[in-house]
N, C-alpha and C positions, 0 to 999 in steps of 0.2 A: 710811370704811366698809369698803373691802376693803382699809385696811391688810393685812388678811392675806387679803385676798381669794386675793393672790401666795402666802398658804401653806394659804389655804382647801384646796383639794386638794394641798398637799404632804402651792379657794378649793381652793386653790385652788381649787386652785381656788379663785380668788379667788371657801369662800361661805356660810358660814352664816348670816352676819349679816348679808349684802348681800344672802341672798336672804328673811333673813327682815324685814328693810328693806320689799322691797318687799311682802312679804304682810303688814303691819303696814298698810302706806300705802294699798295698793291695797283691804284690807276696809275702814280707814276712810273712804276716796275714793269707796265703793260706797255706804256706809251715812249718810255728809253731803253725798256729793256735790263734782263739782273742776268748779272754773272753769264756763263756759258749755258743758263738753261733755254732752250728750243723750245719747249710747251709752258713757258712760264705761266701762257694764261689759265691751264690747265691745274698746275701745282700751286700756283700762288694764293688761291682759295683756303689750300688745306692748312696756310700758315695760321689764318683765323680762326680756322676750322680746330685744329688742335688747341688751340690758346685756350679756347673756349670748354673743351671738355678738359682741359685739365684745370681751370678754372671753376668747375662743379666737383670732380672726381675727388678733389684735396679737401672736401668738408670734413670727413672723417679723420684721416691722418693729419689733420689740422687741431681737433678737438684731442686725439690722442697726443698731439706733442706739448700739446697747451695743461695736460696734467701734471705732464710729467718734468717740463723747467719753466711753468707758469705762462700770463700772459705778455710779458713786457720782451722775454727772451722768445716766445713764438714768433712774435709781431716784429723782432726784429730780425729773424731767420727770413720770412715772407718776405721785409722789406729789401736784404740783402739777394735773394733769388731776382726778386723783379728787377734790380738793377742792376745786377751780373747780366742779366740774359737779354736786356736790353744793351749793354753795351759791348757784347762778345758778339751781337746781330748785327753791328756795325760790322767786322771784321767778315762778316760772310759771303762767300762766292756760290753759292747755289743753293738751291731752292730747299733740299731737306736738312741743312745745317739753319735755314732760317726758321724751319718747322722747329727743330731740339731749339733753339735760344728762345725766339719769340715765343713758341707757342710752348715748351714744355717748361724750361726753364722759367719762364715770365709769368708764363699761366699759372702755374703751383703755386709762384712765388704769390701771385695777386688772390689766387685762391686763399692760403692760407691766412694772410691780412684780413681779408674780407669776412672770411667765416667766422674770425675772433670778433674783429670791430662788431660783427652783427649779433654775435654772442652777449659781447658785454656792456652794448647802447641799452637795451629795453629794461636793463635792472636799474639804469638811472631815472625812468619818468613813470610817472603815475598816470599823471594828467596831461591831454595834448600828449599825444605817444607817436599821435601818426603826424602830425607834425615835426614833432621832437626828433623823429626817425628822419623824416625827410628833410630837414634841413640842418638838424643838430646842433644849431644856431643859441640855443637858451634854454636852459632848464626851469620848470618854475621856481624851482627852491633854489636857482640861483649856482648852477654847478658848474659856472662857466670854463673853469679849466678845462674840464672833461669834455664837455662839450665843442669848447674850441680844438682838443686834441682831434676830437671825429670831426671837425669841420675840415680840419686839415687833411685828412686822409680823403674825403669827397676832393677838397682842391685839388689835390693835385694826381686824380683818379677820373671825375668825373663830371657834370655840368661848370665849374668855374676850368678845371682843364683843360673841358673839350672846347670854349672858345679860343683860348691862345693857342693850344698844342696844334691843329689843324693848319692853323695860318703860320705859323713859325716852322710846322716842319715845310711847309709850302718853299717858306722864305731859305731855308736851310740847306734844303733841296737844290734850289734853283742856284744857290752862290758855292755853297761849299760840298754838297753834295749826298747822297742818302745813309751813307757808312756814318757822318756825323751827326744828322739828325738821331742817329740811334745814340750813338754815346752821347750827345748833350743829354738827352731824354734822359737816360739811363740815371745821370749823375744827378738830373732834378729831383726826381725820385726819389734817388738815396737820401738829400738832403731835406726832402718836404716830410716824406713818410720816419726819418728816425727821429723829425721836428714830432708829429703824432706819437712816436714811440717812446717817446721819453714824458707825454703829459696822462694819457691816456693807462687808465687803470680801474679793476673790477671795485663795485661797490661792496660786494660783501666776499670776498677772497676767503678760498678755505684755510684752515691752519694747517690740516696737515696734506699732504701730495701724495693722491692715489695714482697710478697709473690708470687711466682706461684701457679697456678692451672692447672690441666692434661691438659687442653680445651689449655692451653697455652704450654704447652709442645710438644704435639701430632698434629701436622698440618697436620690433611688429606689429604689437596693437594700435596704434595710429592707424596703420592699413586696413583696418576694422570702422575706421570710422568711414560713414560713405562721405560724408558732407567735405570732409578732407581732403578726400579722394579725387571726388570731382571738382575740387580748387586744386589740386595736382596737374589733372588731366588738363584743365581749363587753362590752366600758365603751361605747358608745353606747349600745347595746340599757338597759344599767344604767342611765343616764344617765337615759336618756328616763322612769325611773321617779321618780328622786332630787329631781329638783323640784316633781313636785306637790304632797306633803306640804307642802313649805315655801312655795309658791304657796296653799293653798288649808285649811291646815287655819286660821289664825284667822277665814275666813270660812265654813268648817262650823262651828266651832266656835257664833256670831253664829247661824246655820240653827238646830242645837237647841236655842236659847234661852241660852246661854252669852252672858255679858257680855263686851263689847272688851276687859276687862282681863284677863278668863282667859283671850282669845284671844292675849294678846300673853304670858300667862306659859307658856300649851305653847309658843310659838317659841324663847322664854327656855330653859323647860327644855331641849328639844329640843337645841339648842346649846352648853347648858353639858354635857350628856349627848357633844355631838361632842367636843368636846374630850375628855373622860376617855376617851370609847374611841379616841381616837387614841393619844394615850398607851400606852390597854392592848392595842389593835393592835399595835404597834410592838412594845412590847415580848413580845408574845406572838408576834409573825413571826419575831423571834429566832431562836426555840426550835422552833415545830412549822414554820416554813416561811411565806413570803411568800404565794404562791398557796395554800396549804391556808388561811391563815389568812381570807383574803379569798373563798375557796371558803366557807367555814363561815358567815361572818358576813351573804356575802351571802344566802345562804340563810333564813336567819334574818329578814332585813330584810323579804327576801320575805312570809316568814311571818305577819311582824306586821301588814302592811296588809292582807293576807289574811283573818286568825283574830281581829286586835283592830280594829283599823279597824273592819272593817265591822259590829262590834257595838258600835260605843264611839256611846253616845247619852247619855251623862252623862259629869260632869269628870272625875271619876275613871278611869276608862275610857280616854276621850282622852290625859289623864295618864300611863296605862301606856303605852300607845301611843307618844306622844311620848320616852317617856325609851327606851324599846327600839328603836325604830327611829334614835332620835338616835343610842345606841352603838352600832349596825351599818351607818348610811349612813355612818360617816365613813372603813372602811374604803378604799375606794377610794382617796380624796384622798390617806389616810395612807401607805398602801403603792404608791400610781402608781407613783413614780420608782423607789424600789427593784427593783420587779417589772420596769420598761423595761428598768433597767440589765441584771440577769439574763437577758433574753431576749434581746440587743442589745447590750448589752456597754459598758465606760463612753465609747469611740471615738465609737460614732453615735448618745449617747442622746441629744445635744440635736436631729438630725434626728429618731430615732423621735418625741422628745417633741412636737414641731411638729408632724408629719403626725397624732400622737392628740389633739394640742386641738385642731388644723384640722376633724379627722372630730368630734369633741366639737359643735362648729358645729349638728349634726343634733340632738341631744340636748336641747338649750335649747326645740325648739318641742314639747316633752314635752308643757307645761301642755294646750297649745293642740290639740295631737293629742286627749288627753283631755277637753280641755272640747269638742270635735268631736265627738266618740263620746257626751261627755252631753247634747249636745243631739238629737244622734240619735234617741237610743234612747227620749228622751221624758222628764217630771219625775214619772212615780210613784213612783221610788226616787229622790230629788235626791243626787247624791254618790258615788252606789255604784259609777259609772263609774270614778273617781277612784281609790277603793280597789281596784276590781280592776286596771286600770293600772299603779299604783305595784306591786302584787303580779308581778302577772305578769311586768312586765319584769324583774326583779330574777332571778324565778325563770330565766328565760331565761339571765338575765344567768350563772347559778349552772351551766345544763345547758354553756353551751362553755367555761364555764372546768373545767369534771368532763371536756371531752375535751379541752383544754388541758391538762392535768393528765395525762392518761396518752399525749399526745404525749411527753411531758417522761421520765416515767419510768414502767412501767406496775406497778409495785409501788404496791398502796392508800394503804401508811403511809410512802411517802418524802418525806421532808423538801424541799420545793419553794416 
């Protein structure tokens, strides 16, 4: 499931399809009901909820285990946790045994994947990097094994995932039932991701194998840099917006009368929409600039839960919605590392990168922030919390990267 969760946000961020997994499961969990839990609607948040921080938290003990018996046996430790803990989550009867499989088990397992693939894409490209990143598609000097290894870990993690996985566990669901969705998932995984684990390898691998230690992972001085800093702060804040969509739209969807199978084809589209705009991120960072491009797009994102969301009360509607905000959330994931490197330089970006999926850690309890604020405010508008959430942060997210931006350089149209 997050095969590419490891390139979800290069899901990584290990996430489109891991996180549209769990909004598949969790609207159907609400709507038939799991095991003997009473407040499933309650607990069932927290299984995303945990996936996801353990999903950030394993940067570090990822790059420690990757010293010490290299990358090919790291990648495939990762690979075996995500699809042990997907298929022992079949076998669960209540709610906090689906919290250990899916979210802690699954989550490490997709963490540790992710943090390596992300490690050891950016020493293959020169040129076109944010490209390179975002789709891993071709190198120019022609490295396609390698590249097709990380294509594979995005398939079967993240945009080419999240369209079939949504509508099949729909399908899976509905004939054989939730316990097997998990172990089909499960066994996919094993077999797509040790497909990436047996092509995929460093370009320039040390000779000899130090052990790391945190003191060497962890470079304080990063946190010295302000411009860093506030591209930290600026993807939390974003963050905290980026999952409720995918948390919570095929259970709005279920709210205005939409069928579980349309609910599971916006997660689809959604997702197949991330993929093409990583692609067309990538390749448009290029040309007008990394931070302009992600400046723009998040804007944009913003917009859509803003202007379409909160009017989208038929398919269609929701529909636009999904595919517009699909090709604008993926920016971040697409352009992350690229943008580290430029701020940070390529020396300390496996530190910068560990202290931003550490701080990322905050981001994951987005859902639960907003469904806080919906229970708040009360059920006369059910939802509308949600929408403005995902808006607003986005927008936020959009105002420090606009002063990020002329930290950098203070001419409008410079290429950044």
């Amino acid at each position: 499931m997050a095969g590419l969760w490891c390139w979800a946000p290069a899901f990584v961020k290990s996430l489109p399809w891991a996180l549209g997994l769990h909004g598949v499961m969790q609207a159907y969990f609400l709507q038939h009901g799991f095991g003997n839990a009473s407040n499933a609607a309650i607990q069932l948040p927290f299984v995303g909820t945990v996936g996801m921080v353990f999903l950030n938290l394993m940067g570090a003990p990822a790059q420690i285990l990757q010293s010490m018996v290299g990358v090919k046996w790291t990648l495939l430790i990762g690979t075996i946790l995500k699809a042990l803990g997907l298929i022992i989550a079949g076998f669960a009867k209540e709610t906090w045994q689906l919290i250990i499989c899916q979210g802690i088990i699954f989550g490490s397992g997709a963490s540790i994947t992710y943090c390596i693939a992300m490690a050891v894409a950016p020493a293959w490209f020169r040129k076109r990097r944010a490209l390179a990143i975002g789709i891993i598609g071709k190198d120019p000097k022609k490295k396609i094994g390698h590249a097709f290894s990380c294509f594979l870990f995005k398939a079967s993690g993240s945009g080419i995932g999240g369209v079939a996985m949504p509508l099949m566990m729909q399908a899976i669901n509905s004939t054989l039932g939730p316990s097997w969705s998990y172990r089909i998932l499960g066994f996919m995984v094993l077999v797509l991701d040790l497909m990436a684990t047996m092509l995929i390898r460093e370009k320039n691998p040390s000779k000899e194998r130090k052990r790391k230690r945190l003191s060497d992972i962890f470079h304080f001085d990063v946190l010295k840099d302000a411009n860093y800093v506030i591209y930290s702060v600026a993807s939390v804040i974003g963050l905290l917006g980026y999952f409720v969509p995918y948390f919570y739209l095929p259970s709005y969807a279920g709210h205005i009368g939409l069928t579980s199978q349309q609910g599971s084809v916006l997660v689809a589209v959604a997702s197949a929409c991330n993929f093409f705009g990583r692609c067309l991120m990538g390749y448009v960072a290029d040309y007008i600039g990394k931070l302009n491009t992600n400046l723009i797009v998040t804007i944009i994102g913003g917009l859509s839960s803003l202007l379409i969301w909160t009017f989208a009360y038929d398919y269609g509607t929701l529909m636009a919605y999904a595919v517009v905000f699909g090709l604008t959330c993926a920016s971040y994931f697409c352009l992350l590392s690229p943008i580290v490197v430029q701020l940070v330089g390529l020396d300390r970006y496996p530190s910068a990168l560990s202290f931003l999926l550490l701080t990322n850690v905050i981001s994951v309890f987005g859902p639960n922030i907003a469904s806080a604020v919906e229970q708040s405010v009360g059920a006369s508008n059910p939802y509308f919390s949600y929408k403005m959430f995902a808006g607003v942060t986005y927008l936020v997210n959009a105002v420090l990267l606009v002063i990020l931006k002329f930290r950098l350089d203070r001419r409008p149209w410079a290429i950044l």
